[in-house]
C-alpha positions in Angstrom: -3.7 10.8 -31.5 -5.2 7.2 -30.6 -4.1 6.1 -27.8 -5.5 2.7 -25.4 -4.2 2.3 -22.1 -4.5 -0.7 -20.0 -4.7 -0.8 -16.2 -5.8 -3.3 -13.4 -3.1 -6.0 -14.1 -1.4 -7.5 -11.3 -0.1 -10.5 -9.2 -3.1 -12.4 -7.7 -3.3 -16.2 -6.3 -5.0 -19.2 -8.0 -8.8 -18.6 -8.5 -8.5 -15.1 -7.4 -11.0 -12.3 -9.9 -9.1 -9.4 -11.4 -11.3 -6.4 -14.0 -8.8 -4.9 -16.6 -9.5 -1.9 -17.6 -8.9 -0.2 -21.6 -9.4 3.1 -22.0 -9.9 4.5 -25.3 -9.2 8.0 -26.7 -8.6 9.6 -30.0 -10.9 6.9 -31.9 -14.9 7.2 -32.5 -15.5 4.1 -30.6 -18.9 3.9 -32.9 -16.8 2.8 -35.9 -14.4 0.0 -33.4 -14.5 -3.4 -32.3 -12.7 -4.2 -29.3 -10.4 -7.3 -28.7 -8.5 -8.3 -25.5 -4.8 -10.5 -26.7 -2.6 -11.6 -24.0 1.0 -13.2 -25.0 3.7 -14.4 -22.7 7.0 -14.6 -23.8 8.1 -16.3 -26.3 4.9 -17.2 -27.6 2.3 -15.6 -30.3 0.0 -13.5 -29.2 -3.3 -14.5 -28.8 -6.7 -13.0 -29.3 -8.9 -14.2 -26.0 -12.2 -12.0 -25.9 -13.8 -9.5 -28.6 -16.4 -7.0 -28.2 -18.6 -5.3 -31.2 -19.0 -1.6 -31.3 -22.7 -1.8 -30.3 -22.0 -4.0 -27.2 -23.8 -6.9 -28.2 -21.8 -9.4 -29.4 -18.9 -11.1 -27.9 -16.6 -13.5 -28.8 -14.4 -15.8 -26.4 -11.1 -18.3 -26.8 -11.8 -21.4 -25.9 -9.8 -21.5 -23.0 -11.2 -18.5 -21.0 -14.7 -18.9 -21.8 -17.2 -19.4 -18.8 -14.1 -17.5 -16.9 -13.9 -14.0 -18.6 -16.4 -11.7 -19.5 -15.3 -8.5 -22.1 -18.2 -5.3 -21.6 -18.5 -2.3 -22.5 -21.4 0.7 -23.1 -22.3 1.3 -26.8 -19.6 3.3 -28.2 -18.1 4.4 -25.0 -14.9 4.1 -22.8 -13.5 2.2 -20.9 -13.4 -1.5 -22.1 -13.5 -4.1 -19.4 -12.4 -7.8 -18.9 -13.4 -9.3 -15.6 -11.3 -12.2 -15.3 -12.6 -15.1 -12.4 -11.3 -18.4 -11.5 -7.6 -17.5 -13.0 -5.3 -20.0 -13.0 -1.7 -20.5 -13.2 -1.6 -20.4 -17.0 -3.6 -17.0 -17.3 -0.3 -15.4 -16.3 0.7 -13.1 -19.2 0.6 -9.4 -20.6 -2.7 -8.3 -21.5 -3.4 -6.3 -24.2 -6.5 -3.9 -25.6 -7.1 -3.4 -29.5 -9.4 -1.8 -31.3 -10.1 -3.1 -35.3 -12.8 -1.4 -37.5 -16.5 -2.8 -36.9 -17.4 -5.9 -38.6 -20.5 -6.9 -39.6 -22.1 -9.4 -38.0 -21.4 -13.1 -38.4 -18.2 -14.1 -38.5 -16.9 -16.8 -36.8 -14.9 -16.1 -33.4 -11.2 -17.4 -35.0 -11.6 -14.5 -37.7 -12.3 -11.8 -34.7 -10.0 -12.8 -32.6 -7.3 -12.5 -35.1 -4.7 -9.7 -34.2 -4.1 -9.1 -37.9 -7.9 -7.4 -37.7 -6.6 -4.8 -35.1 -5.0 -1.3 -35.8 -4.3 0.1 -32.9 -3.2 -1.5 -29.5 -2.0 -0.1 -26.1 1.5 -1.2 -24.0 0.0 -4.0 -22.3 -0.6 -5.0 -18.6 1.2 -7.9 -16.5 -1.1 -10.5 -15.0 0.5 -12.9 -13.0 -1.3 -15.5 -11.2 1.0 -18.1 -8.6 0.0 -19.1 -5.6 
């Protein structure tokens, strides 16, 4: 059974740091990209960061680039997002998802698409107000 499980959300102030945690079981992570989505409601959801199997390669949303930073060891669990400066309009759930591996070079719109991911975990809240 595949199962991802997010943890570290939580209510933080303006330009506060959180890490999420995603951890991963029931896949072999060799064969799996990661991506974090976040969506609030009401809205689509939408891919932010995405992580190849091999480690190596990452991939950021506009918006949080500079700010977040997705890792992980080759192939292993768990997957993280460390998440600095967060403002007001980072507040969301966060979601983990892993697609199958890509090969290299495609652009960052095509990875970050959720319609590339297969499985996904419930989501952690993220709120950020001062």
């Amino acid at each position: 059974q595949v199962q991802l499980v997010e943890s570290g959300g939580g209510q933080v102030q303006p330009r506060s740091s959180l890490r999420l945690s995603c951890e991963i079981s029931g896949l072999d992570l060799d064969d799996y990209d990661i991506g974090w989505f976040r969506q609030v409601p009401g809205k689509e959801r939408e891919g932010i960061a995405y992580i190849n199997e091999e480690g190596d390669t990452t991939k950021y949303e506009d918006s949080v680039k500079g700010r977040f930073t997705i890792s992980r060891d080759k192939a292993k669990t768990p997957v993280f997002l460390t998440m600095n400066n967060l403002k007001a309009e980072d507040t969301a759930t966060y979601y983990c998802a892993a697609a199958v591996a890509k090969a290299s070079g495609f652009s960052a719109a095509f990875l970050l698409n959720r319609a590339q991911y297969r499985y996904w975990g419930r989501g952690t809240q993220v709120t950020v107000s001062a």
